[in-house]
C-alpha positions as CSV (number, residue, x, y, z in Angstrom):
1,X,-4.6,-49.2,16.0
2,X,-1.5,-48.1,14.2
3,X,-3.4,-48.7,10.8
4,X,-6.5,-46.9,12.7
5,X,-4.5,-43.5,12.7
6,X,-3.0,-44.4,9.6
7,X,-6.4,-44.4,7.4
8,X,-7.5,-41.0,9.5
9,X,-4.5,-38.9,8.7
10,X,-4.7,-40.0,4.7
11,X,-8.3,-38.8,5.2
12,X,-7.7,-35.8,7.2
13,X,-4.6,-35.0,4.0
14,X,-7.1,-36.0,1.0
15,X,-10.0,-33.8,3.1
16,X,-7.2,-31.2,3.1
17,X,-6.3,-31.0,-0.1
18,X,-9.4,-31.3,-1.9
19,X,-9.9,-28.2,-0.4
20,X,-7.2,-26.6,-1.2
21,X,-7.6,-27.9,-4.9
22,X,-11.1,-26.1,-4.9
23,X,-9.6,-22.5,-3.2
24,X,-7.4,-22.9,-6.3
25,X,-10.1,-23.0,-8.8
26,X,-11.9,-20.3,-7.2
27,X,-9.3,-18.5,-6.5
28,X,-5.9,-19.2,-7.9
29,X,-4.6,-15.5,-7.7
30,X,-5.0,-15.0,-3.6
31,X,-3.8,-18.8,-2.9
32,X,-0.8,-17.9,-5.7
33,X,-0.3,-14.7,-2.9
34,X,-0.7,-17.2,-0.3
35,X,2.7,-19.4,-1.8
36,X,4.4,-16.0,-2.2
37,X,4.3,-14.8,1.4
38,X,5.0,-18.2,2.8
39,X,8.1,-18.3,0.2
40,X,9.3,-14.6,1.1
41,X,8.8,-16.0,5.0
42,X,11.2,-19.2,4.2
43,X,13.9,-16.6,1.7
44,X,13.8,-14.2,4.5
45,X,14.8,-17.2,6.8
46,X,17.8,-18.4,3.8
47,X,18.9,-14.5,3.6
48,X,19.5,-14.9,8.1
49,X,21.5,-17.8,7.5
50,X,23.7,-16.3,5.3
51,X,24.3,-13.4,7.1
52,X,24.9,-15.8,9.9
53,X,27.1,-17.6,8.1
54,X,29.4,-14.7,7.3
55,X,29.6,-14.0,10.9
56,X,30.9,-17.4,11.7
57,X,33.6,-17.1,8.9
58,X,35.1,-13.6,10.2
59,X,35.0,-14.9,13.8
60,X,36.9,-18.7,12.2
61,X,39.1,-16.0,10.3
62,X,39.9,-13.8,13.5
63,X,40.2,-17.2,15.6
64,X,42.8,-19.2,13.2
65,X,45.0,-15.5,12.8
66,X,44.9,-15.6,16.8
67,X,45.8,-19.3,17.4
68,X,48.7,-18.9,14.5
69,X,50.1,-15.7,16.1
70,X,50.3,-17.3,19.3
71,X,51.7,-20.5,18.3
72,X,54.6,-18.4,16.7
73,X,54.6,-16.4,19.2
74,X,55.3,-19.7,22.0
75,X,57.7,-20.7,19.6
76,X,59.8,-17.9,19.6
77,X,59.7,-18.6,23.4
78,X,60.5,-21.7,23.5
79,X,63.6,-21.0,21.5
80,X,64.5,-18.4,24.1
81,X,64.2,-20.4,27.1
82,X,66.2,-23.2,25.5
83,X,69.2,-20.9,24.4
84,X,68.4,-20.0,28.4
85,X,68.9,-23.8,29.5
86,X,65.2,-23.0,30.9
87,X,64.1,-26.5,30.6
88,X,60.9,-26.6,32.4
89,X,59.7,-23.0,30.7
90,X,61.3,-23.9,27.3
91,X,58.5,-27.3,28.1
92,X,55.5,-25.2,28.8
93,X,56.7,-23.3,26.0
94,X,56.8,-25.8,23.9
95,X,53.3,-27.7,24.6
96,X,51.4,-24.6,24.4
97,X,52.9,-23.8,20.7
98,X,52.0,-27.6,20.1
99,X,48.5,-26.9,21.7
100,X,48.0,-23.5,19.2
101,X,48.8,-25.1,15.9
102,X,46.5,-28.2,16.7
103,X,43.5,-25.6,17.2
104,X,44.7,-23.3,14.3
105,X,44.6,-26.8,11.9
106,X,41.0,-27.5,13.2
107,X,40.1,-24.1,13.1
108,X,41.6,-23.8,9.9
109,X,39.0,-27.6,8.3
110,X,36.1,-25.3,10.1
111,X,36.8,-22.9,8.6
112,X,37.0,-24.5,5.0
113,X,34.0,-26.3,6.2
114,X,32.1,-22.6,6.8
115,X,33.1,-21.7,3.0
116,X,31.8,-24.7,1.3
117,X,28.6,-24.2,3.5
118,X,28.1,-20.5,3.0
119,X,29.3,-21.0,-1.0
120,X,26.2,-23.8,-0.8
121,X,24.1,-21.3,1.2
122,X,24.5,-18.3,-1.3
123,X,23.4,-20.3,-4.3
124,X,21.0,-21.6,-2.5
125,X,19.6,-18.2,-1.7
126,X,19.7,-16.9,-5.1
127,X,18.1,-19.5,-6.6
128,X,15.2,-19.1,-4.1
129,X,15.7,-15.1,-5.2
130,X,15.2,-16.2,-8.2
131,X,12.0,-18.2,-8.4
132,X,10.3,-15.8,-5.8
133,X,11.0,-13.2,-9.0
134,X,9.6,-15.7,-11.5
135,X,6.4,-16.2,-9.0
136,X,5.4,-12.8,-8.8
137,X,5.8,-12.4,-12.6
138,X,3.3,-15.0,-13.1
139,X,1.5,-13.8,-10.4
140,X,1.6,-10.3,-12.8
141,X,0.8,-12.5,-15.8
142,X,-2.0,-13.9,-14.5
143,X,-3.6,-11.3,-12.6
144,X,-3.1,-9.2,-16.0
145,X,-5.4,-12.4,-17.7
146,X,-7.6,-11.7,-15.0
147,X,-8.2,-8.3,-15.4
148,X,-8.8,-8.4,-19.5
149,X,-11.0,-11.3,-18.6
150,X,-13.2,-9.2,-16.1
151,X,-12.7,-6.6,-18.6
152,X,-14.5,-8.7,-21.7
153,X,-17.5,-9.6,-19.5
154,X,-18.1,-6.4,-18.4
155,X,-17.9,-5.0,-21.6
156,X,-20.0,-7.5,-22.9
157,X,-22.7,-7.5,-20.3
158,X,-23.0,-3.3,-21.8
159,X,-22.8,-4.7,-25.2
160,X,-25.0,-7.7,-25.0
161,X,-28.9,-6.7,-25.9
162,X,-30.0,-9.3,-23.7
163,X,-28.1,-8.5,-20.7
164,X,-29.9,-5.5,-19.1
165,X,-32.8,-5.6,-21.0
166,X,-36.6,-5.2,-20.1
167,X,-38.1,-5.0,-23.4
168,X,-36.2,-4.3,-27.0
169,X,-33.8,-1.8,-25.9
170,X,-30.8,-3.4,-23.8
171,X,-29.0,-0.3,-21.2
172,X,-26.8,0.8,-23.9
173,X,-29.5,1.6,-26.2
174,X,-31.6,3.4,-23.9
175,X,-29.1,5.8,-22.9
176,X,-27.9,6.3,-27.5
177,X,-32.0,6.9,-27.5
178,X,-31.6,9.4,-24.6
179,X,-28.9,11.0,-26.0
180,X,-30.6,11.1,-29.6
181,X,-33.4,12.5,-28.2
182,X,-31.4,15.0,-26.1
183,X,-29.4,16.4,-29.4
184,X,-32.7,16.7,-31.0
185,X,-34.6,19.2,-28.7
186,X,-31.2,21.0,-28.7
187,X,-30.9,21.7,-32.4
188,X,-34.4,22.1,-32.4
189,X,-34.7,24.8,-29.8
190,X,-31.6,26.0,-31.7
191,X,-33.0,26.7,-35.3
192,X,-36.2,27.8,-33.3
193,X,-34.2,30.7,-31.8
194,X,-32.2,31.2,-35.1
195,X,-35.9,31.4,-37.3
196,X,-37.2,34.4,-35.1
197,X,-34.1,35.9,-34.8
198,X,-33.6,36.0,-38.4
199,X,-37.1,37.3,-39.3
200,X,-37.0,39.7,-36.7
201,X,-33.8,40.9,-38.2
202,X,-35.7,41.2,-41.1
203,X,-38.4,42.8,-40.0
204,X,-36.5,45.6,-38.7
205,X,-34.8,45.7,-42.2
206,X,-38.1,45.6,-44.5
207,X,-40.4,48.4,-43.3
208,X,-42.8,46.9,-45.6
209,X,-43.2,43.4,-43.9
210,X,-43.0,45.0,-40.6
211,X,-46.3,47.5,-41.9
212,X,-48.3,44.3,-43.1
213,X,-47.6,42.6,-40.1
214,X,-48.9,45.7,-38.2
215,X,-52.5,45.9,-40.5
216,X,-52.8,42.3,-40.1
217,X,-52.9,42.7,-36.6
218,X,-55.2,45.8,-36.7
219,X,-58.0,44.1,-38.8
220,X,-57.4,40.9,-36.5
């Protein structure tokens, strides 16, 4: 039975990640995006710990300063009630000074403790910093490829004679023909208007044209 589940979760895992492998090919940029947030989730998660971890080192720091103070402090008082011949208070005295510097020694190995793991913590959480950074630069690098690569083939599919074409003229050429065509019956209408301008201009200015012009249309 045990070998049973055994062969069904290596085929559930090679299912998984044969699917996985082919979302990569098809898309490597969104599952790249997909590692990213999951990795800003888990330095997000780091970056709480650390702050965490500070906490617990000011509240070791404000614990070991209180257990020290009060060990001197029961010192001092045992001192007095001896001097007093106060046995039984200079006793209590005494234990609870004895009680104050055994905490402030273990507070003081947690609290080394809470260094070493915060100084472990922080490099940690920078070195995570720091490949989330060199992940979305490659993300940048390769959605840059991307782009000149969807780029090229769009420029080519324009470019390409056989790409859009119907007959001999590919999209592109049609619309240089168009535009050919167009500058033509421009310049064309333009030295049109410029001829009759002209020889109305000077028609006005020989009055002998503009007289054989006018018996020319009196026989006609």
């Amino acid at each position: 039975m045990a070998n049973l589940f055994t062969r069904i979760k290596d085929t559930v895992m090679a299912d998984l990640h044969q699917a996985i492998d082919h979302k990569e090919k098809k898309n490597p940029i969104a599952l790249l995006n997909h590692y990213l947030r999951q990795c800003e989730l888990e330095t997000e998660k780091v970056r709480k710990l650390v702050e965490r971890q500070y906490q617990l080192k000011d509240e070791f720091t404000r614990e070991y300063q209180n257990a020290v103070e009060m060990a001197a402090k029961r010192k001092h008082q045992a001192e007095v009630a001896s001097q007093a011949g106060e046995m039984e208070l200079y006793q209590f005295a005494a234990n609870e000074q004895q009680h104050f510097e055994e905490r402030a020694a273990h507070i003081n190995e947690l609290m080394n403790q809470a260094n070493a793991q915060l100084t472990d913590l922080e490099q940690k959480y920078e070195q995570m910093k720091h490949k989330l950074k060199d992940m979305n630069i490659r993300r940048l690098e390769l959605m840059g490829r991307e782009n000149v690569t969807r780029a090229k083939h769009k420029m080519n599919q324009v470019l390409d004679n056989q790409a859009y074409s119907n007959g001999s003229y590919s999209r592109f050429q049609e619309i240089e023909t168009y535009l050919d065509r167009l500058e033509q019956d421009v310049n064309r209408s333009y030295y049109q208007n410029t001829i009759d301008e002209r020889i109305a201009q000077l028609e006005k200015q020989t009055p002998t044209l503009k007289l054989d012009k006018e018996e020319t249309s009196s026989i006609s």
